[in-house]
KOLMAR-260366 format. One record per residue (C-alpha): residue number from 1; residue in one letter; z, x, y. Coordinates in steps of 0.2 Angstrom, whole numbers, plus 5000, padded with zeros to 4 digits. Layout:
<rs>
<num: NUM, residuo: a, pz: Z, px: X, py: Y>
...
</rs>
This chain:
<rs>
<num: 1, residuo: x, pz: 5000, px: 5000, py: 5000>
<num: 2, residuo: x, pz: 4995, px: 5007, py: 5016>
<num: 3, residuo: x, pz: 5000, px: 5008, py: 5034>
<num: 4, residuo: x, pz: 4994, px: 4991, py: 5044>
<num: 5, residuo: x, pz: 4987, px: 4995, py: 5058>
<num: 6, residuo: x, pz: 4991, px: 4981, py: 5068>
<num: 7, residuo: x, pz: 5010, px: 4982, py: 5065>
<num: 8, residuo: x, pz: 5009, px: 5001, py: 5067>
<num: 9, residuo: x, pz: 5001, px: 4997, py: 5084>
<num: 10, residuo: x, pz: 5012, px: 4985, py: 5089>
<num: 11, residuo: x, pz: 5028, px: 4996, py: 5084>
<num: 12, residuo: x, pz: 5023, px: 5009, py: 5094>
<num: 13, residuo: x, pz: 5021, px: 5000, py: 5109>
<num: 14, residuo: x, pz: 5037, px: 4992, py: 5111>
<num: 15, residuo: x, pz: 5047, px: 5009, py: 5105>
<num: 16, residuo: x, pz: 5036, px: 5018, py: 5119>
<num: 17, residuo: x, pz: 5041, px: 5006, py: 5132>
<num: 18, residuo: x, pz: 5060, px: 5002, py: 5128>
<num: 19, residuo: x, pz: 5063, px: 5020, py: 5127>
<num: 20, residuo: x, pz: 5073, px: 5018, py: 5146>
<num: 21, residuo: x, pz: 5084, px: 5006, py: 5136>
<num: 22, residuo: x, pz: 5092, px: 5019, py: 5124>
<num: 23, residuo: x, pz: 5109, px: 5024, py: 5125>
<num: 24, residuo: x, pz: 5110, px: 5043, py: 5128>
<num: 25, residuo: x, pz: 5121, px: 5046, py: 5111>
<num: 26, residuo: x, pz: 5104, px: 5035, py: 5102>
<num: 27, residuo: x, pz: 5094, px: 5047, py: 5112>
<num: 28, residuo: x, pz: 5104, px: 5063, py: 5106>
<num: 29, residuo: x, pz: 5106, px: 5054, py: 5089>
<num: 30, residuo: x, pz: 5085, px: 5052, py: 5086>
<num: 31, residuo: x, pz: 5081, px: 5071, py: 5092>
<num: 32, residuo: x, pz: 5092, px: 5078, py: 5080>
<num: 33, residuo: x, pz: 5085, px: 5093, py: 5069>
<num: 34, residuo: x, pz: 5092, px: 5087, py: 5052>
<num: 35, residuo: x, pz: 5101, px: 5100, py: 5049>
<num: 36, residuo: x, pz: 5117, px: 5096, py: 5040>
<num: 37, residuo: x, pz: 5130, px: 5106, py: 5054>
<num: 38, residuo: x, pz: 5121, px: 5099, py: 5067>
<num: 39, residuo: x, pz: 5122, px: 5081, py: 5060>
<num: 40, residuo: x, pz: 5143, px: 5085, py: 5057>
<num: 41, residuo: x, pz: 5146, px: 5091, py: 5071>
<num: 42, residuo: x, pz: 5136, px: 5077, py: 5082>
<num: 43, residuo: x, pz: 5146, px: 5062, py: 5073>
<num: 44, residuo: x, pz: 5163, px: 5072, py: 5074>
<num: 45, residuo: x, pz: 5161, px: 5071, py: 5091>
<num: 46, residuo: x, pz: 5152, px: 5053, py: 5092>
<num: 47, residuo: x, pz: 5165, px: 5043, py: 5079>
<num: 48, residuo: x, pz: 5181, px: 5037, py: 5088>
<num: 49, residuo: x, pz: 5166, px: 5029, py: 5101>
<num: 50, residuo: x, pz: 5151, px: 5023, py: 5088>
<num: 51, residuo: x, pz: 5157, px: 5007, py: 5086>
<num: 52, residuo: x, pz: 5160, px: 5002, py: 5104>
<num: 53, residuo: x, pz: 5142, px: 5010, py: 5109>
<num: 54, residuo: x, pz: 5130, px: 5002, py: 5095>
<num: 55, residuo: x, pz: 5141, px: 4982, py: 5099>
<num: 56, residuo: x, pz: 5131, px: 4986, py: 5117>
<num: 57, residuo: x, pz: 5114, px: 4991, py: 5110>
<num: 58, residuo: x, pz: 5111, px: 4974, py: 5101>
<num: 59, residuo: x, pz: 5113, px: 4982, py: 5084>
<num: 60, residuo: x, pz: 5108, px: 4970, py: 5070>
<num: 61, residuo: x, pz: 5102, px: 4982, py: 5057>
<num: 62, residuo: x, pz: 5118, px: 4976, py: 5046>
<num: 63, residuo: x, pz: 5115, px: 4958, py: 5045>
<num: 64, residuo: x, pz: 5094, px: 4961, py: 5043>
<num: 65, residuo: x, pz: 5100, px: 4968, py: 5030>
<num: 66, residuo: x, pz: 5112, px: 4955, py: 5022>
<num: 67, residuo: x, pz: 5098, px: 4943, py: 5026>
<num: 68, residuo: x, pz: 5086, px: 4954, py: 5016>
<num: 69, residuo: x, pz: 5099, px: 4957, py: 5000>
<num: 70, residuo: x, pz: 5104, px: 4939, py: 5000>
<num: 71, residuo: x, pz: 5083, px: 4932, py: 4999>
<num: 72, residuo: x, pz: 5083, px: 4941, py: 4984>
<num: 73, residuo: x, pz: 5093, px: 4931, py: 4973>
<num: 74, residuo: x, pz: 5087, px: 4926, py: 4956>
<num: 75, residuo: x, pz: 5072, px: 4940, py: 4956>
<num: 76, residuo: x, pz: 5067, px: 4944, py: 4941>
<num: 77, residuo: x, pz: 5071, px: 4963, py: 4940>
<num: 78, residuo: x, pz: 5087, px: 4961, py: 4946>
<num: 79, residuo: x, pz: 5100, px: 4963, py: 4931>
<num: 80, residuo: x, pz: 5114, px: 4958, py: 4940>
<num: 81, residuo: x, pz: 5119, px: 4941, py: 4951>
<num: 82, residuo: x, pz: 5118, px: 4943, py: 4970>
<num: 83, residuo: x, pz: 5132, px: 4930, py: 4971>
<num: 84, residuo: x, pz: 5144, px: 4940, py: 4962>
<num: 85, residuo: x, pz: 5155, px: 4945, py: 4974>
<num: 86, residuo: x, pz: 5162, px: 4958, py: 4962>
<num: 87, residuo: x, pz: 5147, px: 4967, py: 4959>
<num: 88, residuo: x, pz: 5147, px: 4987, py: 4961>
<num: 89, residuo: x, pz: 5140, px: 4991, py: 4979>
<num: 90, residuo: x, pz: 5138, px: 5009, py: 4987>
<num: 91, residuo: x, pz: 5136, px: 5010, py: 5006>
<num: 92, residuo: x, pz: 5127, px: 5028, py: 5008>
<num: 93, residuo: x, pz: 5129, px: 5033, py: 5026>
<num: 94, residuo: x, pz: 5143, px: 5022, py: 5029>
<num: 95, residuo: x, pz: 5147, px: 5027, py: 5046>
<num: 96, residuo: x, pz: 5162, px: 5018, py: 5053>
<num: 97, residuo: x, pz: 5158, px: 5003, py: 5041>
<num: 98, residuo: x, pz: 5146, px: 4994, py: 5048>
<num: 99, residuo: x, pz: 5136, px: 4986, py: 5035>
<num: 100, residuo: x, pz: 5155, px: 4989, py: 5024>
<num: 101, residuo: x, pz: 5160, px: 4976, py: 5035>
<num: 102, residuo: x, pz: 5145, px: 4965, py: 5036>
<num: 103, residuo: x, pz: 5147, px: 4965, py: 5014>
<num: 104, residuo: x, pz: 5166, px: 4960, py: 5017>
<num: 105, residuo: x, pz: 5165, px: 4946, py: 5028>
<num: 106, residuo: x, pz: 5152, px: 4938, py: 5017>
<num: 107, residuo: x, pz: 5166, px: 4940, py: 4999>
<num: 108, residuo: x, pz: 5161, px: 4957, py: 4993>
<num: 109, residuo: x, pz: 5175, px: 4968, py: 4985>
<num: 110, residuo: x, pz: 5169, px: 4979, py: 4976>
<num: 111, residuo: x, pz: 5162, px: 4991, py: 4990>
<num: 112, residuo: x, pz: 5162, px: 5013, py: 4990>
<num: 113, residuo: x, pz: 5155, px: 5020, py: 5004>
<num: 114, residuo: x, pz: 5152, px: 5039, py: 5009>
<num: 115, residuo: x, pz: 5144, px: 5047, py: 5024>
<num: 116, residuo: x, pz: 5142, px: 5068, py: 5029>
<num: 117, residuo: x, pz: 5154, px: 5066, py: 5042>
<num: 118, residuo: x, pz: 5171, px: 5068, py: 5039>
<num: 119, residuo: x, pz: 5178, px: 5059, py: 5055>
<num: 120, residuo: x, pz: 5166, px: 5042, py: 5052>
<num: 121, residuo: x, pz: 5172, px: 5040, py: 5036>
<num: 122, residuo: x, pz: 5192, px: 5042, py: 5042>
<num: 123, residuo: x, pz: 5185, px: 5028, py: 5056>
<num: 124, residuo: x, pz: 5180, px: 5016, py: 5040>
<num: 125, residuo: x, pz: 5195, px: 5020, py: 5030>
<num: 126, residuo: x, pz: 5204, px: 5009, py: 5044>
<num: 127, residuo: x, pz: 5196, px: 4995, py: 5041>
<num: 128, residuo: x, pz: 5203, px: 4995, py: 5023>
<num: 129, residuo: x, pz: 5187, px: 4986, py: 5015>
<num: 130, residuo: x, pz: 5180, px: 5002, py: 5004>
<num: 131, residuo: x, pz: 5187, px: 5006, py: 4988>
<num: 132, residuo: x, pz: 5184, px: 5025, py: 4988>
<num: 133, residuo: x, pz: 5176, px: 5034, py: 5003>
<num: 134, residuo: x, pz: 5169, px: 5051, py: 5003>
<num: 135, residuo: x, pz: 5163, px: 5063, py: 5015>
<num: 136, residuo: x, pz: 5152, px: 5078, py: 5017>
<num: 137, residuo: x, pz: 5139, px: 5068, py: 5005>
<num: 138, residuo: x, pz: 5121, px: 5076, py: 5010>
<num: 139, residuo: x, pz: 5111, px: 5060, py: 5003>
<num: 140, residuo: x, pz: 5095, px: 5076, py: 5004>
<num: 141, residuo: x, pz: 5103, px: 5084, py: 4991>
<num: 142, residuo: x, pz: 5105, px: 5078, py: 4972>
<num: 143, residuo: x, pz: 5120, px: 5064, py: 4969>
<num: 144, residuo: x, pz: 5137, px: 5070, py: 4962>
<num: 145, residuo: x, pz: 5133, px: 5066, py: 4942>
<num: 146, residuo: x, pz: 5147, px: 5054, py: 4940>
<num: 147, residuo: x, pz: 5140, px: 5043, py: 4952>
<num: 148, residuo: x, pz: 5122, px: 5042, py: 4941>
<num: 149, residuo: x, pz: 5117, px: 5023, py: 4937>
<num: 150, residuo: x, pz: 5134, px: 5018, py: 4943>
<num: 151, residuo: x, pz: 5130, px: 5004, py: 4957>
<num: 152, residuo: x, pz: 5122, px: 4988, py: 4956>
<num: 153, residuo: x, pz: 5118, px: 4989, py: 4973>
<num: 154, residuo: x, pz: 5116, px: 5004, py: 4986>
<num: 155, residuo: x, pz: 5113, px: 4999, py: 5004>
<num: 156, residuo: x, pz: 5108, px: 5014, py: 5017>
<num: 157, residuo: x, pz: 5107, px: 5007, py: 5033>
<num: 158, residuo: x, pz: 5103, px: 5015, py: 5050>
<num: 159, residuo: x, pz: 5102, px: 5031, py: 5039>
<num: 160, residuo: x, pz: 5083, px: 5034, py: 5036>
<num: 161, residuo: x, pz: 5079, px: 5038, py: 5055>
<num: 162, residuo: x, pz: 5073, px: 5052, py: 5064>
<num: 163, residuo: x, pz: 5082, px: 5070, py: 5062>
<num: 164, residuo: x, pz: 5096, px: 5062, py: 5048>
<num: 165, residuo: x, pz: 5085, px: 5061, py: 5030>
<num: 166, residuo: x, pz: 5071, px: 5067, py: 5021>
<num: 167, residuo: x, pz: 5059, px: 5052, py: 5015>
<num: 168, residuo: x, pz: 5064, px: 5060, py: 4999>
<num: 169, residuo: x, pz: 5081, px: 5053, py: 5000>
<num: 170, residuo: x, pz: 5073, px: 5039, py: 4990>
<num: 171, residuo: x, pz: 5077, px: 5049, py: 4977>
<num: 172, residuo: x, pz: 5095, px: 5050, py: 4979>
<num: 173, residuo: x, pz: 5096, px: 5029, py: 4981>
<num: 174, residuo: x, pz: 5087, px: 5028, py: 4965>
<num: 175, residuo: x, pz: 5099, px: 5041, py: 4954>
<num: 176, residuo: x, pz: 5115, px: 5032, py: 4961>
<num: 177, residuo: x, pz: 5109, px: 5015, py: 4954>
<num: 178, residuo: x, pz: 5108, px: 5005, py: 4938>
<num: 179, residuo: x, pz: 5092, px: 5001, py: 4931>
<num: 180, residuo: x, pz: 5090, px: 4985, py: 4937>
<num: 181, residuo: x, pz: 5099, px: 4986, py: 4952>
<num: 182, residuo: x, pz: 5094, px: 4987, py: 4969>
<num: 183, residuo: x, pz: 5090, px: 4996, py: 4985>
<num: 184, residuo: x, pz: 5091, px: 4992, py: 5002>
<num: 185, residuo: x, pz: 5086, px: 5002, py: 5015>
<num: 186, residuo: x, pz: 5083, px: 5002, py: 5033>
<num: 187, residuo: x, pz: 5068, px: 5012, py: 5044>
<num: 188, residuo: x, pz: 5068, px: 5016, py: 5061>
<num: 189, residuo: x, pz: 5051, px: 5012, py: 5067>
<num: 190, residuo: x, pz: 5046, px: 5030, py: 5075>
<num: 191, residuo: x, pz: 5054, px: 5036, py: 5057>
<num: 192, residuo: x, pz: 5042, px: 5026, py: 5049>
<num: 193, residuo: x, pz: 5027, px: 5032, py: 5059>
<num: 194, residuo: x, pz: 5032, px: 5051, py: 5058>
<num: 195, residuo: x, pz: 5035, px: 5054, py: 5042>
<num: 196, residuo: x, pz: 5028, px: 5053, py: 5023>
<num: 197, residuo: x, pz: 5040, px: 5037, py: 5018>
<num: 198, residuo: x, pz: 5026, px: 5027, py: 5013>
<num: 199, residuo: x, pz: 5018, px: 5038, py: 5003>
<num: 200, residuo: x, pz: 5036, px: 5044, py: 4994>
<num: 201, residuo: x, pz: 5038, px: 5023, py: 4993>
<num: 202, residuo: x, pz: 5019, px: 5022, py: 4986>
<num: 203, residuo: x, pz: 5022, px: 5036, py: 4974>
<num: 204, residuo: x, pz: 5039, px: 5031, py: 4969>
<num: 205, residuo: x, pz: 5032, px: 5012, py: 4963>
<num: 206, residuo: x, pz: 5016, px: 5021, py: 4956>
<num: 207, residuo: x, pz: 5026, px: 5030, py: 4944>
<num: 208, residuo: x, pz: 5036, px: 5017, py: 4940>
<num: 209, residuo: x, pz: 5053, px: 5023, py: 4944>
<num: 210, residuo: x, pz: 5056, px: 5009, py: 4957>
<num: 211, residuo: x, pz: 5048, px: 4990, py: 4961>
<num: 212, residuo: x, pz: 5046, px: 4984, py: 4978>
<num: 213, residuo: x, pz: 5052, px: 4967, py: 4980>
<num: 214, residuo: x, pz: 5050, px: 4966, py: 4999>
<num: 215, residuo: x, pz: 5048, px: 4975, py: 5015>
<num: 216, residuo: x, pz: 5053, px: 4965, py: 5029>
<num: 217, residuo: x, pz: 5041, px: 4973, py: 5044>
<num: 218, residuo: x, pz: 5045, px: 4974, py: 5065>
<num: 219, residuo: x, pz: 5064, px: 4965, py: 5062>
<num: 220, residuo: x, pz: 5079, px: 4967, py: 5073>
<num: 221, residuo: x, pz: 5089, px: 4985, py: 5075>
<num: 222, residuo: x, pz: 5093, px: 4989, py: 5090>
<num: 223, residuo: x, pz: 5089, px: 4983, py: 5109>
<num: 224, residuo: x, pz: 5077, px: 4999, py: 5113>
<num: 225, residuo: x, pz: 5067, px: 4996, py: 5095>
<num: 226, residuo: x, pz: 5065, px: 4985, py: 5079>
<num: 227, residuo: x, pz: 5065, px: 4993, py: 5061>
<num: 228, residuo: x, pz: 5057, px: 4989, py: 5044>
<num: 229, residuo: x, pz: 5068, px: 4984, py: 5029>
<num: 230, residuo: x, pz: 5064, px: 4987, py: 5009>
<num: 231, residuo: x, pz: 5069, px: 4981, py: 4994>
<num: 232, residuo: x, pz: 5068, px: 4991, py: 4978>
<num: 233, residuo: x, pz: 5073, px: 4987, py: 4959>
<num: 234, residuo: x, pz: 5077, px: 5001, py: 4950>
<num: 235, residuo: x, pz: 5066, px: 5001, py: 4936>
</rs>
């Protein structure tokens, strides 16, 4: 499945002229290298404030999300029920608990979560929602092995954006879930546009290691650009 052109058009157009709109930590956030110290020491710094700024930038890349997990239930490559509120869910780049919370407020218990940065992960630990939360977890790099086929679910949210992850990456959400479990993931629109993540998506379903239920194009994310949102069975 290739680009479309129109939607590709369309993105860049409003991320080019809402650019004014961008909180300067956003700015600093998207120009990032990727380089794991650099990505540590910028959400160190960033954490006791991250929720206060993104509740001003309109960010509703948490509940696109739910929206997207909670249309898929009854698929046919799911082994697992989307209404079961116990199901095993892991939130990779958990942040402060974001999208933690978003699971929580709609019945979910059974919630990990684990994020490189030490101090966002202590900021979720208040919220007292995860089960287990882990820092200094480089979602570029291979899983821990205990954490192999584990979930049922594995959320990455806000995560896949520019100067944070690899398109590649997709590899790690695969390894840390059942077969028959699924993926949700979030992509910033210039992510999307500058990097290989549609052919690593394309290549992924061609092998069949992964199914693509549905990709939920130009949605709601933030106030200064929208995001695209995928969901994989693990095949």
């Amino acid at each position: 499945m290739g680009k479309d052109k129109r939607h590709l058009k369309d993105s860049q157009s409003f991320d080019l002229e809402n650019k004014h709109k961008r909180h300067p930590k956003v700015k600093q956030a998207i120009e990032l290298d990727g380089s794991k110290e650099a990505l540590k020491k910028f959400y160190a710094d960033w954490a006791s404030d991250y929720d206060d700024d993104t509740s001003g930038l309109k960010y509703t890349a948490c509940e696109t999300s739910y929206g997207l997990f909670t249309s898929l239930t009854g698929s046919y490559f799911l082994k697992f029920d989307i209404n079961d509120k116990l199901i095993r869910i892991m939130d990779v780049g958990c942040g402060t608990g974001l999208m933690g919370k978003t699971l929580y407020r709609n019945g979910y218990r059974n919630i990990d979560g684990c994020d490189l940065s030490y101090e966002m992960t202590r900021e979720a630990e208040k919220l007292n929602i995860y089960n287990k939360l882990t820092a200094n977890i480089n979602i570029n790099k291979p899983i821990n092995p205990d954490w192999a086929n584990t979930f049922d679910c594995s959320f990455s949210v806000g995560v896949f954006t520019p100067g944070h992850v690899e398109p590649r990456a997709l590899n790690q959400m695969i390894d840390l879930t059942k077969p028959g479990g699924l993926i949700i993931i979030s992509t910033r629109i210039a992510y999307y546009e500058t990097t290989d993540y549609q052919h690593v998506s394309d290549q992924l379903e061609h092998e069949n290691i992964i199914k693509l239920l549905k990709v939920d194009r130009n949605q709601p994310y933030t106030d200064d650009s929208p995001a695209h949102y995928w969901a994989y069975a693990v095949l």
